[in-house]
N, C-alpha and C positions, 0 to 999 in steps of 0.2 A: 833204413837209409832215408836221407830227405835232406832236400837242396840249400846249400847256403851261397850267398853271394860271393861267383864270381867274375862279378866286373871289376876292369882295372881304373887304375885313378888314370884322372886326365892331368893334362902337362899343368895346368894350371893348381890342380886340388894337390901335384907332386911338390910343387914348389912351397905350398902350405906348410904341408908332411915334412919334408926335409927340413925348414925353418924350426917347426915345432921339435923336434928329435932332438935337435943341437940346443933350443932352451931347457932340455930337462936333463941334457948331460952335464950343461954349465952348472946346473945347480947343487951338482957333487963335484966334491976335489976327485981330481984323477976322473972323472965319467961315470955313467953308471953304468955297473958290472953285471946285473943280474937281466939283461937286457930276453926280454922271452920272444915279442917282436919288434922288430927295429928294419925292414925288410918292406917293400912297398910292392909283394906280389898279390893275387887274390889266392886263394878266397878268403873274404874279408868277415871279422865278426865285430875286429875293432879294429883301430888305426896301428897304435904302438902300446906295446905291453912290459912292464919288467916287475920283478922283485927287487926290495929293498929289505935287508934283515929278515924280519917272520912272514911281513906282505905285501900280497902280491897288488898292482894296479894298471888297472885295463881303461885306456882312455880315446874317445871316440875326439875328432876332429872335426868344429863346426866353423863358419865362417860367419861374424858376427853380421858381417854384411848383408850374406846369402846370396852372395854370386855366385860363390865355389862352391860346391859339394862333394862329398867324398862317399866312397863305397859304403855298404854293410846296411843296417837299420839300430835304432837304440834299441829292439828288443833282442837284436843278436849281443849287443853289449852288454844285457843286463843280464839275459841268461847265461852267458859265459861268464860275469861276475860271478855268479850266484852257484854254478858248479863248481867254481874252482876255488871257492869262499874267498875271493877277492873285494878289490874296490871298484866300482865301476867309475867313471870320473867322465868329464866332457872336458876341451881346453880351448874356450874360444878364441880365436887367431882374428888378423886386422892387417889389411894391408895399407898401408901408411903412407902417407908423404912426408920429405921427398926420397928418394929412388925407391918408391912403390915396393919396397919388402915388407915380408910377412914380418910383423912381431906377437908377440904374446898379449892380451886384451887386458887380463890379468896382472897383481903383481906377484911375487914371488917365483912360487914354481907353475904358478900360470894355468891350476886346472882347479877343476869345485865337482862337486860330489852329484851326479846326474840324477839324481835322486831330490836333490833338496836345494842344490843348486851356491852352498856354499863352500867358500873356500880350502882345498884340502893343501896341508903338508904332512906328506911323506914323512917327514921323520919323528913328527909326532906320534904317528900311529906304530911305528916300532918298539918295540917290546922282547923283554927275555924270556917270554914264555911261549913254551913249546908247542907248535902247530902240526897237527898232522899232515902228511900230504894229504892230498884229492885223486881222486880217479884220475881227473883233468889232468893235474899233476905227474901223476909218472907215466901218461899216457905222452905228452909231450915231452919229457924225458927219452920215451924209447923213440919218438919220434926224429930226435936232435942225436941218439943213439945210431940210429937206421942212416941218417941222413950224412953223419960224418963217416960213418965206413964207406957207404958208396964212392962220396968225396973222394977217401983215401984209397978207393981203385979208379979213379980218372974220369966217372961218372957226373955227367952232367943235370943234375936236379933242375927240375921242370917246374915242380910245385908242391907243396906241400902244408897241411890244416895240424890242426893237434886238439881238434875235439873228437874224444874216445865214440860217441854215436853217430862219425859221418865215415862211409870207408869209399874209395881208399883213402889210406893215410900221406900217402906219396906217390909224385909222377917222377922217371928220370928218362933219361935217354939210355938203351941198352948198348950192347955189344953191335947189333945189328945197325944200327943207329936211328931206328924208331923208336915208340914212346913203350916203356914198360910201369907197369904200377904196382905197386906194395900195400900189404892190409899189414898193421902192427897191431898188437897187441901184446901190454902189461902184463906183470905176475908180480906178486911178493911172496917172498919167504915164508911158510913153508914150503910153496910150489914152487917148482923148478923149470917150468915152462908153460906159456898161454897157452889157450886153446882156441882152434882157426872157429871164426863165426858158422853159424847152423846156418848161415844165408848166404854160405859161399857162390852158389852157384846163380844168384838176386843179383849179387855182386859183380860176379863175370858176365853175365846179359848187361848189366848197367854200363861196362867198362868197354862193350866188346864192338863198339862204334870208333874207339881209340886205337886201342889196342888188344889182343888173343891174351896177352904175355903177362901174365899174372905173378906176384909172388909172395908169400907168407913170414913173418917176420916176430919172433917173441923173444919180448926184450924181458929177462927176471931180474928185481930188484930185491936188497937185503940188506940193513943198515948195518952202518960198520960197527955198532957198536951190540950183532949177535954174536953169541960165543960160538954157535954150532957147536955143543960138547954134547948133545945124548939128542936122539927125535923125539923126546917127549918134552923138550927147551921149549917155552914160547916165542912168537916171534916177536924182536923188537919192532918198536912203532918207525915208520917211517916219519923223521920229523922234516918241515922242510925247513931247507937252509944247513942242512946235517949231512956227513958221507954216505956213500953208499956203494956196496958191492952192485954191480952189472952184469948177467950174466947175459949172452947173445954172439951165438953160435954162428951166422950168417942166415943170408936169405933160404926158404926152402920153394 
C-alpha cells in the first residue's frame, strides 16, 4: 500500500475543473462518452480522464496564472499515464476578463502533452488497431463494476480510486449507516475469479481507524469474442474499446 492524494479541490480550483470538463465535451458532437473521470472527489492522481476510440487521456489542470492550484502531483499523472499506456496531457486554464470565467489558454481541445509541452488532439491519435487492455484498465472496470451494483441497492458511495496497487478500492456508506470499504480485484479468462491480497490483514489495521467493516470483491472478465468450446481454447485478448463478459457474483 502507499498514500496517494487525498485533498479536495478548493471552491476556486472547482470552478476551473468544471469550466475545463465542459471544453472537452464541446469538442465532440454529442459529448464525450468514454468519460473514466469526470467527478471532482479525491483521491486525486489527475483532474479528468477519458477514452476516445483506442486511447486513453489523462489530463492534469494548471492555472496559467498560478493562483489556483488543484490536487495530485505530475508524478502521479505521469505514472498513471504510463500504467495504463495512456496520454498524460496538462490543460492550461485562464481566468479572463470580463465576468472573470475560466476559459481554456489553448486553441482547440485546449491541452499539450506534459511531457514536451505541445499541442495534442485527440482524434488524431485514434487509430484501428487493436490495444490491449492494462491491468489499470480492467482494474477500473471492476471498480465502475462494484460501484454501480452498490448504487443499484441504495448505497451511498463515499469514495473511490481505480489504481490496481492502492487498496481499498472503495468507501460506501453500509446498512448500518457508517463507512464500510471494498478491496476489488480483476481476473481474465481463463480464471474465473481474483484472489483476496496476501496483505489482507496490512489492509484491515490501515482501514481500522474508519471502519472494522470490510469487504471483498472479484470482478472476471472475458471478451465477447471467446468461444468457450473445450479448456484447452486460448484466451481471447482483451482489446480496449471491445465487449466483454463480466462475471461478479456480489460482495464477499
Amino acid at each position: 500500500m502507499y498514500e496517494i492524494d487525498s485533498q479536495e479541490m478548493t471552491p476556486d480550483f472547482f470552478e476551473c475543473w468544471k469550466a475545463a470538463g465542459m471544453h472537452l465535451n464541446a469538442q465532440v458532437q454529442g459529448g464525450i462518452q468514454g468519460w473514466l473521470r469526470a467527478h471532482p472527489y479525491p483521491p486525486f492522481l489527475e483532474h479528468l480522464s477519458f477514452r476516445l476510440g483506442n486511447q486513453l487521456f489523462f489530463i492534469r489542470i494548471i492555472d496559467v496564472d498560478g493562483k489556483v492550484s488543484g490536487p495530485g502531483t505530475m508524478n502521479g499523472l505521469l505514472n498513471l499515464a504510463n500504467e495504463a499506456n495512456g496520454h498524460a496531457c496538462l490543460m492550461p486554464m485562464k481566468k479572463s476578463f470580463p465576468g472573470r470565467k475560466w476559459c481554456s489558454e489553448e486553441g482547440g481541445w485546449g491541452i499539450v502533452d506534459a511531457s514536451t509541452n505541445t499541442p495534442v488532439d485527440p482524434t488524431t491519435l485514434v487509430s484501428v488497431d487493436k490495444i490491449e487492455m492494462t491491468v489499470w484498465e480492467t482494474h477500473d472496470m471492476a471498480v465502475q463494476v462494484v460501484r454501480e451494483h452498490l448504487e443499484s441497492q441504495g448505497h451511498q458511495i463515499m469514495s473511490w480510486q481505480n489504481n490496481p496497487r492502492v487498496d481499498p478500492s472503495l468507501w460506501f456508506v453500509g446498512k448500518s449507516k457508517g463507512p464500510e470499504w471494498v478491496v476489488i480485484r480483476s481476473a481474465r479468462y481463463p480464471k474465473k475469479e481474483a484472489q483476496r491480497p496476501d496483505n489482507w490483514d496490512e489492509i484491515t489495521d490501515h482501514c481500522a481507524h474508519m471502519s472494522p467493516v470490510g469487504h471483498f470483491a472479484s470482478v472476471a472478465f472475458a471478451s465477447t469474442d471467446q468461444v468457450f468450446s473445450s479448456k484447452d481454447e486460448a484466451p481471447a485478448p482483451l482489446w480496449r474499446g471491445h465487449g466483454l463478459h463480466v462475471a461478479f457474483l456480489g460482495l464477499e
